[in-house]
TIVEX-275756 format. One record per atom (N, C-alpha, C, O): x, y, z; residue in one letter. Coordinates in steps of 0.001 Angstrom, whole numbers, padded with zeros to 6 digits, always signed. Layout:
BEGIN
XYZA;...
//
This chain:
BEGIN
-002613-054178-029763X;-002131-053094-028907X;-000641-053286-028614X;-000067-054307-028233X;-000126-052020-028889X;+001459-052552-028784X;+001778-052956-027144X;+000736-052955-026488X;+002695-053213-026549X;+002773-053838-025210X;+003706-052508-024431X;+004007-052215-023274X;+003876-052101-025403X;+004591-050874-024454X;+003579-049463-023630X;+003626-048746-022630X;+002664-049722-024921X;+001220-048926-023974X;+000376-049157-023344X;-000442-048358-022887X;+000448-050983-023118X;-000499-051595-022239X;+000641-051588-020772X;+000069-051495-019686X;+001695-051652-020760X;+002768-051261-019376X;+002503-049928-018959X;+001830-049658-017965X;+003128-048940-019855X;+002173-047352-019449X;+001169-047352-018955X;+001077-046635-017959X;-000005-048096-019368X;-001622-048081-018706X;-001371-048593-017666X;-001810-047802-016831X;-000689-049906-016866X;-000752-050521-015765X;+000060-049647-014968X;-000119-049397-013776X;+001079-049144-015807X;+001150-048212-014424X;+000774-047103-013830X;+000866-046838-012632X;+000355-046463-014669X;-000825-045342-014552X;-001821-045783-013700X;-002047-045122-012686X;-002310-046553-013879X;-003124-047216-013128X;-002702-047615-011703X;-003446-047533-010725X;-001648-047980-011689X;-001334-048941-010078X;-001158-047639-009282X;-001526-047550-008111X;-000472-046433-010090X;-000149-044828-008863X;-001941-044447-008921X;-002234-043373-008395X;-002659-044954-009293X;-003952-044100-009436X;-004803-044864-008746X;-005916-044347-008655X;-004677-046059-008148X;-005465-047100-007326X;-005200-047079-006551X;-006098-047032-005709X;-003641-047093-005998X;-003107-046693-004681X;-003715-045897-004063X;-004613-046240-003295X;-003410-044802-004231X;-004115-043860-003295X;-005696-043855-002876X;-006689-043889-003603X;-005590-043802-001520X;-006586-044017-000954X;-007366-043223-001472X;-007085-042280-002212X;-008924-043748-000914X;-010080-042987-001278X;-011193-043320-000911X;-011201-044313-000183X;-012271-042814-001162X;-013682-043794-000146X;-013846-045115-000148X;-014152-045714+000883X;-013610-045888-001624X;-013578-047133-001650X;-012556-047654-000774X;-013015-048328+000149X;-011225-047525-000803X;-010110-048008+000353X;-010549-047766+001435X;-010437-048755+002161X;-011207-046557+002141X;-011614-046045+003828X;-012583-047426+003495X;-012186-048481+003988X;-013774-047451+002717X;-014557-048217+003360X;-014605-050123+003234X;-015425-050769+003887X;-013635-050753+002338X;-012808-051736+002506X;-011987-051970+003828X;-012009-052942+004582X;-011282-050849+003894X;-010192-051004+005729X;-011590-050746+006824X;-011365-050944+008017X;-012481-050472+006567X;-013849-050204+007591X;-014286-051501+007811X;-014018-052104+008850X;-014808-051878+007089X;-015364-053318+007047X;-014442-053790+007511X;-014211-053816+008720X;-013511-054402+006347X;-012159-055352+007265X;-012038-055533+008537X;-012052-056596+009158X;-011916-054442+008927X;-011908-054466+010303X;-012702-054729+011383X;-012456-055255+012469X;-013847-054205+010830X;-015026-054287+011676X;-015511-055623+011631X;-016401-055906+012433X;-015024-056666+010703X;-016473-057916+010091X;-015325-058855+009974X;-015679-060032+010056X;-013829-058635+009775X;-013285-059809+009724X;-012783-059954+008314X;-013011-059183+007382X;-011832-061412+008290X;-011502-061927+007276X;-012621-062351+006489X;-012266-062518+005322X;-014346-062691+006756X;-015090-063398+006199X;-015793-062307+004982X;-016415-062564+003951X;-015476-061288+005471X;-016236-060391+004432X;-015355-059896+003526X;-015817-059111+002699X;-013966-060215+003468X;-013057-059444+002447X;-013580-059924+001098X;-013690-059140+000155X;-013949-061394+000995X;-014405-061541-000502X;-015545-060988-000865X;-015830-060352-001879X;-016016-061212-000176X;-017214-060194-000736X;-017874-058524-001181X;-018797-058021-001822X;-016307-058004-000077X;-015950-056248-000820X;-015247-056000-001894X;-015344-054964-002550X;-014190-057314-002239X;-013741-057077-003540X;-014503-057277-004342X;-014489-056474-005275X;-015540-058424-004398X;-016278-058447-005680X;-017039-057533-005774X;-017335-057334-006952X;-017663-056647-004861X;-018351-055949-005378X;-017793-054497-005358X;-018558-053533-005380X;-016174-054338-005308X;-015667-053530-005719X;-015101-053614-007092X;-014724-052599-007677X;-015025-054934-007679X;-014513-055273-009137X;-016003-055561-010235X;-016044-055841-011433X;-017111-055353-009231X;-018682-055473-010153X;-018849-053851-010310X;-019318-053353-011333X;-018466-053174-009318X;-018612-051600-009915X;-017692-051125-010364X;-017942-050052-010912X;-016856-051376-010392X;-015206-050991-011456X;-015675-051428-013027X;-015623-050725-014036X;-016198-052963-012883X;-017148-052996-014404X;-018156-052220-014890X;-018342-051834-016044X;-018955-051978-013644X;-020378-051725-014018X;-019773-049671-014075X;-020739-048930-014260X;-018904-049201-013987X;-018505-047937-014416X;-017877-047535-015626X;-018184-046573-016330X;-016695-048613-015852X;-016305-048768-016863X;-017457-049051-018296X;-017459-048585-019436X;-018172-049818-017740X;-019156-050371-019124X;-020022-049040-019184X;-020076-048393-020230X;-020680-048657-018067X;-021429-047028-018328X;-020529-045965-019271X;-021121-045473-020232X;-019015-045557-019024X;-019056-044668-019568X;-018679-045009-021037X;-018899-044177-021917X;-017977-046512-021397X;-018173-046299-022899X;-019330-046405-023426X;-019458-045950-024563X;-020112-046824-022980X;-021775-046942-023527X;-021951-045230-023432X;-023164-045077-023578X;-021431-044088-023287X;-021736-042824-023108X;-022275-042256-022256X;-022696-041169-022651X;-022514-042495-021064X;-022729-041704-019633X;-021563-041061-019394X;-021683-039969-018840X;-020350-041466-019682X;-019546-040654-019049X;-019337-039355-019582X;-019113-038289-019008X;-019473-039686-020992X;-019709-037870-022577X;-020916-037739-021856X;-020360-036970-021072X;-022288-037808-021329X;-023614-037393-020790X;-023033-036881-019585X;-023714-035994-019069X;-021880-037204-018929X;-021803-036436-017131X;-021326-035289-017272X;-021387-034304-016536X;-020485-035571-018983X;-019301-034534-018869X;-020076-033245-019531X;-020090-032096-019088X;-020615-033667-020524X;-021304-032569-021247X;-023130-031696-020153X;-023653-030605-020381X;-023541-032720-019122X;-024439-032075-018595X;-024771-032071-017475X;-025382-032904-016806X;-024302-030956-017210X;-024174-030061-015529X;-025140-031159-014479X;-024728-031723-013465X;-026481-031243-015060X;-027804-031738-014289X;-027501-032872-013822X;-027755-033227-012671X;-026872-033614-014756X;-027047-035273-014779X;-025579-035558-013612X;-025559-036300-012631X;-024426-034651-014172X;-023038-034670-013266X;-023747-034891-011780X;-023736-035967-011183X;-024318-033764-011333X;-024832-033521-009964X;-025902-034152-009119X;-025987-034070-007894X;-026851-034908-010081X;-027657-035754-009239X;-026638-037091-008908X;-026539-037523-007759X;-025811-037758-010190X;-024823-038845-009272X;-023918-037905-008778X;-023060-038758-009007X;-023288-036984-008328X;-022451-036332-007637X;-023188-036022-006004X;-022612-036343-004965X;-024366-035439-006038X;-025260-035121-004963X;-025311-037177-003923X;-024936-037443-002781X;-025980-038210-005103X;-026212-039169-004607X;-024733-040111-003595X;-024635-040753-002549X;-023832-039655-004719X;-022650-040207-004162X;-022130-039673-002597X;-021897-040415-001642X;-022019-038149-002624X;-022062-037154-001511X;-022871-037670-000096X;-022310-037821+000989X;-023924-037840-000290X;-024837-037948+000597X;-025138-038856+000733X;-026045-038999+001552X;-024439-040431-000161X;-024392-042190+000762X;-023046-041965+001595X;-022946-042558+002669X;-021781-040961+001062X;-020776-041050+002113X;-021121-040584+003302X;-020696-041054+004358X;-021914-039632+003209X;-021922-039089+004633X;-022880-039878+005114X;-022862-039755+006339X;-023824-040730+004733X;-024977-041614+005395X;-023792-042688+006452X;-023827-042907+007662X;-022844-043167+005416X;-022163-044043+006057X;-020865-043788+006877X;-020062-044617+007306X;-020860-042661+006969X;-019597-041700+007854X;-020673-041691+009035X;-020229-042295+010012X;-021885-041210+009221X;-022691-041297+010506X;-023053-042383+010616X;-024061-042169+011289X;-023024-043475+010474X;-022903-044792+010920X;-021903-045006+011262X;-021942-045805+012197X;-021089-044759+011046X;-019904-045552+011801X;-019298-044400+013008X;-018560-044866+013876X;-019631-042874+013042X;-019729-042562+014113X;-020243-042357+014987X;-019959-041728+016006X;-021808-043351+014376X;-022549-043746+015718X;-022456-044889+016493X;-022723-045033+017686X;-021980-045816+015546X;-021590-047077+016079X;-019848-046976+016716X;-019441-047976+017307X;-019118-046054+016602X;-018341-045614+017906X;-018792-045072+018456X;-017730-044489+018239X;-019434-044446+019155X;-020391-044094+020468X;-020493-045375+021299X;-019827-045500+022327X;-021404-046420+020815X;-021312-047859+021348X;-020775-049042+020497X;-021471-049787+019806X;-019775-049084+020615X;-018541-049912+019732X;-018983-051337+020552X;-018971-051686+021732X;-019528-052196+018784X;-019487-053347+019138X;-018522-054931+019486X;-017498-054751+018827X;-018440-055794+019917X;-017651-056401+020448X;-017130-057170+019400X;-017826-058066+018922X;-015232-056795+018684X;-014880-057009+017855X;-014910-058954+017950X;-015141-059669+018925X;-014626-059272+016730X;-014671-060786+016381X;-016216-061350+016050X;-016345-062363+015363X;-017307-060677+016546X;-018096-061250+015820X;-018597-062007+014815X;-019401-062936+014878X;-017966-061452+013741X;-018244-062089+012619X;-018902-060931+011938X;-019019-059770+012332X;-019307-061495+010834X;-020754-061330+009927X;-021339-062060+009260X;-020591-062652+008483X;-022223-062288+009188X;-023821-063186+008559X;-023786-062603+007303X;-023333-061526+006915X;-024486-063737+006602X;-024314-063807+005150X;-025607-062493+005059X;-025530-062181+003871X;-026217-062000+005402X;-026997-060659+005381X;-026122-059532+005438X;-026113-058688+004542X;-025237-059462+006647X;-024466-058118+006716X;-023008-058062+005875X;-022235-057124+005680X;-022974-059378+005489X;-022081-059384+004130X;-022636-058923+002703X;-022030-058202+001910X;-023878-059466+002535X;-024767-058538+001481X;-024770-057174+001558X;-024517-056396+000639X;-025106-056875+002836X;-025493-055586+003115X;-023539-054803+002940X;-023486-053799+002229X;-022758-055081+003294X;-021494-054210+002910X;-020941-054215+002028X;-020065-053382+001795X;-021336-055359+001072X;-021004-055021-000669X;-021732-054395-001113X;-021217-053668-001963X;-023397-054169-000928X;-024106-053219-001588X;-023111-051725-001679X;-022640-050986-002545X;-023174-051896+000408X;-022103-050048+000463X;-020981-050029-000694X;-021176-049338-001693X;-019784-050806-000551X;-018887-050846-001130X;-018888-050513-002708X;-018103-049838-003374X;-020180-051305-003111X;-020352-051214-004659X;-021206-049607-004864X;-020846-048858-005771X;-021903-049369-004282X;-022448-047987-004487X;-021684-047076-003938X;-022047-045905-004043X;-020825-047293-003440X;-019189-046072-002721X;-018445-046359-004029X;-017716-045452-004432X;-018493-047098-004504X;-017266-046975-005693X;-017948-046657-007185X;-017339-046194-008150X;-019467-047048-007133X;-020098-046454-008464X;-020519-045022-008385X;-020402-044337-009401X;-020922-044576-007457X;-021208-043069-007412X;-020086-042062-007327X;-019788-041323-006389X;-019613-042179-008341X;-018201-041371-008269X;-018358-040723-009674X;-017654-041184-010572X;-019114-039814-009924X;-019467-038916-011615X;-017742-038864-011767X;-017082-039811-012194X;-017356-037976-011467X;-015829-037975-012000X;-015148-039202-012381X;-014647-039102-013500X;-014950-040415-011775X;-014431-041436-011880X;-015116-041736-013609X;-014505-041971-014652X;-016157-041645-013426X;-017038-042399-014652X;-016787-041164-016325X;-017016-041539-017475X;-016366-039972-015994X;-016098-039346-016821X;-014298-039434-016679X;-013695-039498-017750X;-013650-039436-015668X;-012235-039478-015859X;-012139-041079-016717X;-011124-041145-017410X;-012987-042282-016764X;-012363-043267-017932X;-012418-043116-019029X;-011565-043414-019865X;-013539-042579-019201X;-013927-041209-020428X;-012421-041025-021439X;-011954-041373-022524X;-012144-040359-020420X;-010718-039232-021015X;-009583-040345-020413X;-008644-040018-021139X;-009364-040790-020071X;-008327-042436-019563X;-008181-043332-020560X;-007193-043227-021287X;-008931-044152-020732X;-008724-045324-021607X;-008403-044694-023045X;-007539-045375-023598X;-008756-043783-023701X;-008503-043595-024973X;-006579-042973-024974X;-005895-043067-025993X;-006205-042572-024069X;-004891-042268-024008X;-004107-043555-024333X;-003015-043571-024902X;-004824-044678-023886X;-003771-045819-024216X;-003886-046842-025224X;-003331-047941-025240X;-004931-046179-026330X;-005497-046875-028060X;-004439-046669-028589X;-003564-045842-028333X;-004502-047326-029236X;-003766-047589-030436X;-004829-047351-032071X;-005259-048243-032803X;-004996-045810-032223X;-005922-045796-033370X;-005993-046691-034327X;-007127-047026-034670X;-004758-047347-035045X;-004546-047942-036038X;-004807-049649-035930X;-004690-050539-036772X;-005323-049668-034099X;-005911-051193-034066X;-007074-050968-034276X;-007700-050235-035042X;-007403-051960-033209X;-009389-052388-033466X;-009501-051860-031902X;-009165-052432-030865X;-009998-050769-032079X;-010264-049588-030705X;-010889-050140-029956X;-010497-050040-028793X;-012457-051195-030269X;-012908-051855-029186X;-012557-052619-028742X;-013003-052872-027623X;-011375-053614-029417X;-010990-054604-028588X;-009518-053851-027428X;-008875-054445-026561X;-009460-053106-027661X;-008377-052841-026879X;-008821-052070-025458X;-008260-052250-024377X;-009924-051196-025691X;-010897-050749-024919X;-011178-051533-023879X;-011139-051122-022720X;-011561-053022-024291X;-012121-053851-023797X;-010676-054637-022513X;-010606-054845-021301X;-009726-054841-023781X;-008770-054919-022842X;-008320-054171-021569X;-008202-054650-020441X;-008133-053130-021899X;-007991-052444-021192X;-008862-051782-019836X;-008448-051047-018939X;-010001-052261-020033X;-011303-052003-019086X;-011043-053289-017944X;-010863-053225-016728X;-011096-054319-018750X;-010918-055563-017913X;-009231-055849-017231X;-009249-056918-016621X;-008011-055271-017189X;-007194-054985-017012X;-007156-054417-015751X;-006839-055010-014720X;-007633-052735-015895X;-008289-052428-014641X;-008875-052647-013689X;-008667-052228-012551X;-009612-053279-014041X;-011077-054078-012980X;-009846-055620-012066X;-009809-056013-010900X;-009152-055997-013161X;-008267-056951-012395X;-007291-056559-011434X;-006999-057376-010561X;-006547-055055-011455X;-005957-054271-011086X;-006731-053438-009599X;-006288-053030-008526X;-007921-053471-010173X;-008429-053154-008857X;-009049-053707-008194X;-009442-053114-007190X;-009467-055153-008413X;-009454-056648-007365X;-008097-056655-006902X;-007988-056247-005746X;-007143-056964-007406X;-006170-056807-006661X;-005447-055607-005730X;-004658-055841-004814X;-005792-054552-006070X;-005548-053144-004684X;-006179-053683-003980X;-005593-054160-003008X;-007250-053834-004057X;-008940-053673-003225X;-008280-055003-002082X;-008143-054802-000876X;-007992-056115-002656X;-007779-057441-001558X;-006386-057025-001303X;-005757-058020-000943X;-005654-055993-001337X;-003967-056015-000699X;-004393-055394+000639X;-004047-055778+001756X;-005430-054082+000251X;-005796-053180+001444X;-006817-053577+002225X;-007057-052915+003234X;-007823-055039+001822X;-008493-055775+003115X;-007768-056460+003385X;-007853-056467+004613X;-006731-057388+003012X;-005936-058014+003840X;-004889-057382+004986X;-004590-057908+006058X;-004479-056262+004518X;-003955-055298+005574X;-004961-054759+006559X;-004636-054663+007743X;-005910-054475+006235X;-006782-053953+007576X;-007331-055179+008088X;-007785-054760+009153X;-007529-056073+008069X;-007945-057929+008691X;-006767-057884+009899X;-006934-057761+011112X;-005035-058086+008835X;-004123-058310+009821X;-003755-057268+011320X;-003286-057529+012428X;-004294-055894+010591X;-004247-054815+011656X;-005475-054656+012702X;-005625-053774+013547X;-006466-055964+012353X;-007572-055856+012916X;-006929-056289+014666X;-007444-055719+015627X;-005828-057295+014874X;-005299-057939+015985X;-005148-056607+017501X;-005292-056609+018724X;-004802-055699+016479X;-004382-054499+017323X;-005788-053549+017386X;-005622-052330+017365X;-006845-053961+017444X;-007894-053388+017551X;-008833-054058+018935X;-009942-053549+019102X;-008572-054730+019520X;-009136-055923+020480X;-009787-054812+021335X;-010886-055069+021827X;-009218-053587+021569X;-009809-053288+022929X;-011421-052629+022524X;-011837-052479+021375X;-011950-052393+023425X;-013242-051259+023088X;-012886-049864+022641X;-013261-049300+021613X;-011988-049343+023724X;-011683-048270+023658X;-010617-048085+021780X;-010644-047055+021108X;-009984-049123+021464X;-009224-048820+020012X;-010195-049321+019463X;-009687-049305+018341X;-011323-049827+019267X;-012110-050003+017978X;-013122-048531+018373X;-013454-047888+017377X;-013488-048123+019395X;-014281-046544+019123X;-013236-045644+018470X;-013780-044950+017610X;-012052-045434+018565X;-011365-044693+017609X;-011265-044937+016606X;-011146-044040+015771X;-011269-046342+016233X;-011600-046545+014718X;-012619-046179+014174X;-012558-046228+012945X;-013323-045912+014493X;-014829-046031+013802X;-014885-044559+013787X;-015260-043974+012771X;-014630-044097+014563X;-014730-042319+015069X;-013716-041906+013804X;-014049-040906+013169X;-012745-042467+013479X;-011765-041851+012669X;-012130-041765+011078X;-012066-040839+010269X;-012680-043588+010947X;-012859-043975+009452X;-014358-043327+009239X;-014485-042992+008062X;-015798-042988+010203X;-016373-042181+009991X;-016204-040590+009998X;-017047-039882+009447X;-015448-040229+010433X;-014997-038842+009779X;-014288-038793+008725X;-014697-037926+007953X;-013228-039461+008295X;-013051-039409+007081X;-013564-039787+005707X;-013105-039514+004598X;-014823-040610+006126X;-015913-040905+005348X;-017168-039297+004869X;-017597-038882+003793X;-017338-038863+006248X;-017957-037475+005791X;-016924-036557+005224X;-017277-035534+004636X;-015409-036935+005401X;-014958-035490+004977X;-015022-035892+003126X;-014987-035047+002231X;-015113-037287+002953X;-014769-037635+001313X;-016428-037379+000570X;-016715-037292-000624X;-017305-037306+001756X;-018703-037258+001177X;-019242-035257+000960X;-020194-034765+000354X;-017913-034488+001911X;-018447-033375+002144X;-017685-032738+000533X;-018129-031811-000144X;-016377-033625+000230X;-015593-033616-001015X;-016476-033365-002139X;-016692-032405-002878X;-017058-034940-001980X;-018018-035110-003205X;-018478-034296-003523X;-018068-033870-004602X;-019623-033513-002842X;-020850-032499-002622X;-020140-031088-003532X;-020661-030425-004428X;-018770-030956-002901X;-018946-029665-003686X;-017588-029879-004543X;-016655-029076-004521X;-017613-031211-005387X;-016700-031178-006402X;-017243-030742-007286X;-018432-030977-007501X;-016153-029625-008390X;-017051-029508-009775X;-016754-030430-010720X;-016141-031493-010631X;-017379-029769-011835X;-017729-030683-012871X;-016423-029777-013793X;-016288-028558-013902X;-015316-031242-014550X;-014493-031101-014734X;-014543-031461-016483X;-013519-031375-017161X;
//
């Protein structure tokens, strides 16, 4: 792969990770809510579904989302309706905002990579946009799978690294959260913007 189209891809990539999105809301959610102890454990299982999407759509789910309406909309419907599951959790748990510093237990650390990893795999578009992504940056005249491959795992490293820039920023911004009253606005805020990305989902089309 020449090196001038693997720089193009990274940066394509770094303006396209940046920007926030359910996975970032619900990384700065946690962070905040659970501490420094759970950041490793949202990246990995934000860099196990960055794989586990990537590997679906060259295996052809992503040509199956793109080509059929049915299949787009049940992961489009599923994705829709875990954001908003977890947008009303967290604006129920601002109602009675629990007492920050706690921690979390190796259970509710399980339990927020599951979210994290199923907030970042239920994304039909995502899984058909690598679809139409990664082949922009082949090199026909190489060996297409190995570059594929490169390039899949590239990403996934690219987005362990977003993923831990933006829990380490919401950890350090966690200091300014101490009171009751600023962690119910948090939660009130990052669960509404959790339903508004789940109300997104629901009626995105199929592209």
């Amino acid at each position: 792969m020449p090196i001038e189209l693997w720089i193009a891809f990274v940066a394509t990539s770094a303006v396209l990770l940046i920007i926030p999105g359910p996975t970032v809301l619900t990384i700065i959610n946690y962070s905040i809510s659970h501490g420094r102890r759970a950041n490793a454990s949202l990246v990995t299982a934000v860099a196990l579904a960055d794989s586990t999407g990537l590997t679906l759509s060259l295996l052809g789910l992503g040509a199956l989302l793109a080509a059929s309406p049915f299949w787009f909309n049940v992961v489009k419907y599923a994705g829709g309706l875990y954001l908003l599951y977890l947008g009303y959790r967290s604006l129920r748990a601002g109602a009675v905002p629990a007492q920050l510093g706690s921690g979390c237990t190796a259970e509710t650390r399980w339990e927020l990579s599951l979210n994290a990893y199923l907030v970042t795999l239920l994304n039909p578009q995502a899984i058909v946009f690598f679809v139409a992504f990664l082949p922009q940056f082949v090199d026909p005249d190489g060996n297409v799978s190995r570059q594929l491959l490169m390039l899949a795992m590239t990403f996934v490293v690219m987005g362990m690294m977003n993923s831990a820039c933006y829990a380490v920023f919401a950890t350090s911004a966690r200091r300014f959260l101490t009171t009751r009253r600023a962690q119910r606005l948090f939660q009130i805020t990052g669960g509404a913007l959790l339903v508004a990305c789940g109300i997104c989902a629901l009626v995105a089309e199929q592209t």
